[in-house]
Structures are given as C-alpha cells and as structure tokens.
N, C-alpha and C positions, 0 to 999 in steps of 0.2 A: 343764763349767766354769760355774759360775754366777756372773753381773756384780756387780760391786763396791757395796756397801749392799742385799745382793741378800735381806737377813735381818730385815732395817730398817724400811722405809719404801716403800710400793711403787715410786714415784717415782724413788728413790734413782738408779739403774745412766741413770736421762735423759743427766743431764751427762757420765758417763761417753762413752756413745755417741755425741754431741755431738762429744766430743773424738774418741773414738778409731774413728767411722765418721762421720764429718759428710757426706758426701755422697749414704750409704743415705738410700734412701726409707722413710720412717716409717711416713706415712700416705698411703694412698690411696686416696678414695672417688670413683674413676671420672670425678672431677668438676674435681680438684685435688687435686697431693701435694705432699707435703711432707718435707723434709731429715730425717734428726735435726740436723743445726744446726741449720736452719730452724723445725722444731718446739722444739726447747731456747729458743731465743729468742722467739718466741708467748708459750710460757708464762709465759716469766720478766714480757712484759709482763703481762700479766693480770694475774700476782701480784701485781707492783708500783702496777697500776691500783685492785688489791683495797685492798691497804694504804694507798692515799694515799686513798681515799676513806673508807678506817675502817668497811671492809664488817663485816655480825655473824660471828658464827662458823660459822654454817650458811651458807650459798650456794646459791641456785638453778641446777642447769642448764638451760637449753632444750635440748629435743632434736624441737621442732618443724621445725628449717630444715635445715644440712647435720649430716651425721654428725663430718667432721670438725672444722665448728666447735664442737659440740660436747663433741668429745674434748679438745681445745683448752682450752676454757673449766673441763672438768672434771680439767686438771691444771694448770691457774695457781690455780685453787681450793685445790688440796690442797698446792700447791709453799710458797703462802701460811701454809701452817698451820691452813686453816680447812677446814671439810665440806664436800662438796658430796652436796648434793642432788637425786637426778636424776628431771626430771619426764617424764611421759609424754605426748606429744604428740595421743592419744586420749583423756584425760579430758576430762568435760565440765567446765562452768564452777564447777556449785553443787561437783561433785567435790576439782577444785583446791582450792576454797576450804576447804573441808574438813580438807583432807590439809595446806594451808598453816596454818592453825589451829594442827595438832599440832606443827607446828615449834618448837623453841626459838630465841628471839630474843636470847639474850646475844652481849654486845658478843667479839668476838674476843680470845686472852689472848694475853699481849706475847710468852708462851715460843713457840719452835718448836714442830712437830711432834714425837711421840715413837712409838714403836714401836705400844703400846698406845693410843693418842687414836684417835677416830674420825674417817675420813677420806671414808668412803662412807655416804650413807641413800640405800637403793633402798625400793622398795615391793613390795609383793605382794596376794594376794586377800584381801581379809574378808570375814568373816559378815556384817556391818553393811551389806556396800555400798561403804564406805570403805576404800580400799587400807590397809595395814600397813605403816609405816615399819619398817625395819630396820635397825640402826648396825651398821655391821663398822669394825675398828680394823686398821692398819696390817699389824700381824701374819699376823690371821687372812687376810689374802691372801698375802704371803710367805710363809707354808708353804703354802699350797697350789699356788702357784705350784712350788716347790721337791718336792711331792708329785706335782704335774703330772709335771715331767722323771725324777725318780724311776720315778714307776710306765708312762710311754709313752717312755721314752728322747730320745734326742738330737732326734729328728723333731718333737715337743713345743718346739723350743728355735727353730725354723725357719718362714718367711712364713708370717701366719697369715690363714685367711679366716673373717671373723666378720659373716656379711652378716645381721645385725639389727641391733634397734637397741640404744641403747646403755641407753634404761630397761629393757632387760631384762637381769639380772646376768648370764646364761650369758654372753652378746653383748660385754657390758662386760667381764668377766672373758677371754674370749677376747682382744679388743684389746688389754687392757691386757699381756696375757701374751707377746704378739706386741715392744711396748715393751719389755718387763722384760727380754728377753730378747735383744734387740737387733737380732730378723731385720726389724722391720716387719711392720703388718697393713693387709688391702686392705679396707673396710666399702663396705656399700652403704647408702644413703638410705632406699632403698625394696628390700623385698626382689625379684631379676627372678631364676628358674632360668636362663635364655639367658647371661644377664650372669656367674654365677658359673658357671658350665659354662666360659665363654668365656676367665674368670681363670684357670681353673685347668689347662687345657688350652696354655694361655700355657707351662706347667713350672716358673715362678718362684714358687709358693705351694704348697708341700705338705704343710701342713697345714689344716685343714677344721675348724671347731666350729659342729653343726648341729643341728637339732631335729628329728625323724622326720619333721613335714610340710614339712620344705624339701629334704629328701632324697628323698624322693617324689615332688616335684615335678621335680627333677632328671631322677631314674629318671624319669618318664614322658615327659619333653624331648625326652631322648636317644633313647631308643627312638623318638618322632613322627619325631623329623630323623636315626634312623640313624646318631648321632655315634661315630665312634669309640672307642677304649679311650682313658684320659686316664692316661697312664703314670705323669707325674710327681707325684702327688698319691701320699703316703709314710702319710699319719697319717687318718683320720677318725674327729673324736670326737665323738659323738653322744650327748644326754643333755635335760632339759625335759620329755620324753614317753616311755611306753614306746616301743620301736622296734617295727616289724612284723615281725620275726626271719624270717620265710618269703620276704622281699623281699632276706635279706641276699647270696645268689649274686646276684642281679642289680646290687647293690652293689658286690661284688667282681669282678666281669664289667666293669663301668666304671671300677672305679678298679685293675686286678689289682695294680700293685707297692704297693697301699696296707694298713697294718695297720688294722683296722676295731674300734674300743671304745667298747663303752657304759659309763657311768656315772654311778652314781645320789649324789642331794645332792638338798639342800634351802639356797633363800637366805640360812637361817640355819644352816646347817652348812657350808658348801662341801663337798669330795669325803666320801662315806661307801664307795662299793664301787664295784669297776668289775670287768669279764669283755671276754673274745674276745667280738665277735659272735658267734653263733653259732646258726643256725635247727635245732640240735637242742636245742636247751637250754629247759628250763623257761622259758612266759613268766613266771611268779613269779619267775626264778632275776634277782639284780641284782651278784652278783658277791660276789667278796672285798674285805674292806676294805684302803684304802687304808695305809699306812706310816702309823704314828703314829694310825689310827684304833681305839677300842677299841665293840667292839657289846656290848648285853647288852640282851635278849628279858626283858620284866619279866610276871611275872605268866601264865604259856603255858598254854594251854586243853592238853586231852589228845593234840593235834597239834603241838604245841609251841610254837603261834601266840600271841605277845604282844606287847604293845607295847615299837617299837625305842628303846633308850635309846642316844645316844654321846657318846663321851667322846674330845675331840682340840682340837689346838692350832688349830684353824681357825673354831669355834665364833662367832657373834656377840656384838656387847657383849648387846645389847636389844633393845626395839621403843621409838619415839617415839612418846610419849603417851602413854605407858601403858593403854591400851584396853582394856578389857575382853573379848577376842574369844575366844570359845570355840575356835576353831580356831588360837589360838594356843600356841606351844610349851611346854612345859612342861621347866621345869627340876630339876635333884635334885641341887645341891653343884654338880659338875665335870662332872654328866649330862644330857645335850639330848632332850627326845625331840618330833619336830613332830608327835610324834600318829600317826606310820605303824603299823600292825602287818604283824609278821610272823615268821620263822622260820629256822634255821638247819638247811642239807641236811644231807646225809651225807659231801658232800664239801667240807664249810665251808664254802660261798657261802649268804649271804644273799641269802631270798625274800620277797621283798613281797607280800602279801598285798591289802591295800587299806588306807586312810586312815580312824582310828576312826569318825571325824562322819560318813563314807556309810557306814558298816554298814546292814543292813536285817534285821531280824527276819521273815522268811515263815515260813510251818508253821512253828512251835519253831526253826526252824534260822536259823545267821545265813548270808547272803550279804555278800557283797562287789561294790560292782556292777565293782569295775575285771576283775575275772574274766571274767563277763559281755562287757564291752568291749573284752574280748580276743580274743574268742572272733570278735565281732561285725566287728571291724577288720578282719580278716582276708578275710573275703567283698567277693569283687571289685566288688560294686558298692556297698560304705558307703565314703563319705569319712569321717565323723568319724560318734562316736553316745556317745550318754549314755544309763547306765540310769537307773531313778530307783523310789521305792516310793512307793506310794498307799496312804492307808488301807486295810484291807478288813478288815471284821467276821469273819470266818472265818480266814484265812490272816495277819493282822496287818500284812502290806504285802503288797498286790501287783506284782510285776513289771512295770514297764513302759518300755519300748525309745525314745528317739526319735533317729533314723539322718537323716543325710543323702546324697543319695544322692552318689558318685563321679560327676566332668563326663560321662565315656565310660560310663555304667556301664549294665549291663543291667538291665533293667524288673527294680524292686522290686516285693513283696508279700509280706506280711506272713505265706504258708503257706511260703513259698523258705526265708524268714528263719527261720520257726520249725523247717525241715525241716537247717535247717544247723546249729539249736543243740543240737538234739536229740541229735545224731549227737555230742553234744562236751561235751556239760552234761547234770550229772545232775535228774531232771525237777522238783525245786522253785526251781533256777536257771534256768527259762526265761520269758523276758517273755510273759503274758498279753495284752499291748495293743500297740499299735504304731503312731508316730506319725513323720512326716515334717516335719522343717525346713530351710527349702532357704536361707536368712538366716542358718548357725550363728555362734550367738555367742561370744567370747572374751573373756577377762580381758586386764588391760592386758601379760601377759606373753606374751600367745598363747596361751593354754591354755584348752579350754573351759572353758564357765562355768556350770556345773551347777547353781548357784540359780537363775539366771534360766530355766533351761528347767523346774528344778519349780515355780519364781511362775507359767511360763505353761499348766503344766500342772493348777496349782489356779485357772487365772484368776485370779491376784492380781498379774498385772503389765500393766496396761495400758501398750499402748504399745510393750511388749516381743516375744518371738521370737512369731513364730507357726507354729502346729504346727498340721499336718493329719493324718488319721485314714489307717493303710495297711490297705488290705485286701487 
C-alpha cells in the first residue's frame, strides 16, 4: 500500500502521517526525535518563516550542525514551494562560493509546487574541482521511491537506517524514503559502526541503506567485539561503491534473516539495476534493471562493451549552471547516459565495465582502471586504491597503483601486490609502479577522489595527498 500523494510530491504522505500515526517517531539522530506530528509542525514553521520573509526560490540547507535539523529545514523548504539546496559541510570557503555563484537567485513563484518543479539540487564530483549541481523534480523521486518497494518488497516500506549525511543523495534518498513511507528513519551526525550496530540490534530498524565502506566497517566491529547475529534487520541495501562480494557470507552471517541487494544509479538517474548479493557473481555483473527502466549499450566494441544509455521516469531535470564538464551526462531525446560503459550477459544483467573519462590506453589495448580496483580491493591488506595511467613513450600509459593500507593489515609491498594481480589480470593490466597514501582522499560524496591523487602523482597539486613509493 503506498501513502496518499505518494505519485505527487515527495512531501505529500507528511500530513497524512501527522494525522494518521502522530505519535510515531520520524526522526531520530541519537540526539533528539521527533513525532510525525511533531515533525509536520517544524516544517509547517519553516515554510511559513520562508514565505513571510519572501525567501528566493532556491534555499540553502546547512548540514554542518545536526542531521535532523537539517532534515527539518530541508522540508519546510520544499513544503514552501521552493528548492532546496543542500550544502556540504566539508567544502571549503573559495568552494562554497563557487558552487553558490551557480545558483539561481529568482525571486520564489506565487504557484505551489507541481509534480515536475524541482524540489532538490544536490551536487556531485567535477572535472573543474567545482562540484555539479544537479536538479531533480518531484517526480523523479516518487517513482523511485515506488520502484524502491516494487523491486525490495514490503521491508523497503519499514525503519530505515540512513547513517550519512544528508549532502550525499543515497543518504538523503534513504531518509526521505523512510518519511514517504511512514515507518521513520534513525540518521547519524557523524558516521560511528558501534552506534549503528547498536540501532539495529535494538530489532526496531530493519532496513539499512549503506555504502561498502560503512559495511565494512561494521563487519570488522563485530568480529573485534564478537557481536552476535542481529536477527531483526530484514533489508540491506547497498549501493555508492562497488561492494567487496567476497565479504558478502560474512554479511549474511551478521545480519542472517536479512535479504542483501545491491544497486547501481547515478545522482542523475536514481535506480538503473540491482541483483542478490552474491560473491559468485561477476564483479562487472550490476544486475537487472529496475521496472520502468529501459538500458541500450550505444555503440559496442566486438565484446559488446558500449556506452550505457537509459531511458526512465526517474531521470534528472539538469545540472545548475550550465558548466561545461566533460564528465557530465550526456543526453539523446528521453536518453541519459553518465558516461559508464558497459555490457549486457547472457543472462540479461548488466555489466559495468568502468567510466569512459578513466579509460587508459596501454599497449594498443584499453583498460579500465575500475577492473584493476577490483581485483586490488579484495587483498586483505588495501583499504581503499586507485589506479591511475602515466604517460609512457612505449606503452602510451603506464600502469600505476596507489593503495592504502587496511588499519589491521599485513606489511604491504609492492612484489605481494603484484603477485596477487598476476594470478587475476591478464599481464598488460598489471600496475608497473606502486605507491602508498595513508591521508586517502574523498570527494564530498565519500567516494575517492581520483584527480587529486593523479595532480599528486604528476606533482601538480601542492598541498594535496601525499604518496610514497612501495617497494
């Protein structure tokens, strides 16, 4: 059963729940919760604070202080009729200013919200340095949300834990789904594994939207303290990063009555495919698409490998500013494609490949360094690594690795490393050089940040990661 305005307006089913569950917990960030009456009323002020002061039509959020005020601020924004904008609490100064620049500053229009107006600008990574505003309109959240309980059933409709923050859309999309839906979501401030382990072992939150490295972090929690199995957690939906599929028994060892699903999207598509976990499965393999999504491979080399074009009601308006970013999406009519290539199996699931802008040309052959990073993730002692290619007069890019090591992890060196790739990549896919950064860097979504480690790997970023030499 899905809540009333539930096709609409993301917002819509609020008041509903207000009335017809006023004493559920909406929201709680460990700190302070809130009703849905309680929360219905918040917002209504905001909104009404918005309008009497004749705010623009875009709206700033802070998501420097709590998460839930936050949330808060980011639905009397949208109750109002106007965007909101949500900032990331890691940008720096000259950043903000930047990213504020591209805002549009018109005055707010007298009509309500409509299905198609845009309600949300998040941001994402540039080429520039300058994050990518992204508009999404009413809509394209309501079916996904709708596509959400479609494709994970009823457990999708139930407490949800969304411990990020809310500038990153998976995070925000989680909470809000948790609202839409009328069970409540628990958010954290600050990400803690102990704290959500603690929530969810509680049995009143069983469902989980996480990103490989907060699951990971979990798994290795539990195992230090010996926690038991955490029965009541029903749903874990995992998506932002590839997952480590070899980790996923120990996954389901911790959470066993839980069904375990990844799925892949982009912040300008929302849901494209999802699959079982499953650690026998191709890491290329990213699932079937979603209800209502259409895929088409444009252009396929003699492996069938092309770039993913889709076509689905979930789709973004634009980007704010209009920017010029090579790494921006590319559209064709009713068709999106963010630039991924890749391929379809034998058994209909699409395979990702890697993202066209890292392609690497070595020997005549192309690589892809997400391959590579697959391969490399998986050995017990990398926490995170990025490939990356270097000039080389002979071979046209060189190969080159840079890992960090895992807290617990066994003494790296750079013949382990090459002895594990060896065994798993064929030999013009294996990094040549090999380099250690124990500072890894992220973009403001969590995701490394793979320009800044090749500025520090050409020395053209002062100031920036430092990388040391593994031998």
């Amino acid at each position: 059963m899905t809540p009333p305005g539930a096709a609409d307006l993301v917002h819509a089913p609020l008041a509903h729940w207000a009335a017809a569950r006023p004493d559920v917990v909406a929201l709680d960030d460990g700190h302070q919760t809130l009703s849905f009456a309680q929360l219905h009323a918040r917002v209504g002020q905001v909104a009404r604070r918005l309008g009497q002061a004749g705010a623009p039509a875009t709206v700033w959020v802070e998501t420097a202080g709590s998460t839930l005020e936050a949330l808060v601020d980011f639905l009397g924004i949208i109750v109002s009729g106007r965007c909101a904008a949500v900032a990331d609490a890691q940008w720096t100064p000259t950043t903000r200013a930047a990213v504020q620049a591209q805002l549009p500053h018109e005055p707010a229009l007298a009509a309500g919200p409509q299905s198609l107006s845009a309600f949300y600008v998040g941001f994402t990574s540039g080429s520039t340095g300058v994050p990518k505003g992204f508009a999404r309109h009413h809509r394209s959240w309501t079916q996904s949300f709708l596509a959400c309980m479609q494709a994970f059933g009823p457990d999708a409709a139930t407490r949800v834990l969304a411990p990020g923050s809310a500038s990153h859309s998976l995070f925000l999309f989680g909470m809000m789904l948790g609202l839409w839906s009328g069970a409540g979501v628990v958010a954290q401030d600050h990400f803690s594994a102990a704290r959500a382990l603690e929530t969810l072992a509680q049995g009143h939150t069983p469902c989980v939207v996480a990103v490989p490295s907060q699951l990971l972090m979990m798994l290795d929690h539990a195992q230090r303290r010996q926690l038991p199995p955490i029965e009541g957690v029903r749903l874990v939906m995992i998506s932002g990063a590839r997952w480590m599929r070899e980790r996923t028994p120990q996954l389901r060892a911790l959470f066993p009555n839980a069904r375990v699903v990844e799925f892949y999207g982009a912040s300008e598509t929302s849901f494209i495919a999802w699959m079982e976990a499953c650690e026998a499965a191709s890491p290329q393999a990213v699932g079937r698409p979603f209800a209502g999504v259409e895929i088409d491979i444009r252009e396929p080399d003699a492996q069938g490998v092309g770039l993913i074009y889709v076509r689905s009601p979930m789709l973004f308006t634009d980007y704010v500013g209009g920017q010029g970013d090579p790494t921006a999406a590319l559209r064709d009519g009713d068709w999106l494609s963010v630039r991924d290539l890749g391929s379809i199996d034998a058994q209909g699931r699409l395979c990702l490949v890697g993202r066209q802008n890292r392609m690497l040309v070595t020997s005549g052959k192309n690589l892809f360094p997400e391959e590579v990073e697959a391969v490399l993730a998986a050995h017990p002692g990398v926490a995170a690594v990025s490939v990356q290619g270097l000039p080389d007069p002979v071979r046209g890019h060189q190969v080159v690795a840079v890992v960090q090591p895992a807290d617990d992890a066994v003494p790296l060196d750079a013949a382990s490393l090459g002895a594990w790739c060896r065994e798993r990549l064929e030999a013009f896919k294996l990094p040549r050089r090999w380099f250690v950064c124990c500072v890894w860097p992220l973009t403001p979504s969590g995701k490394t940040d793979h320009p800044a480690l090749a500025r520090a790997l050409t020395g053209n970023d002062e100031g920036g990661p430092c990388l040391l030499p593994l031998r």
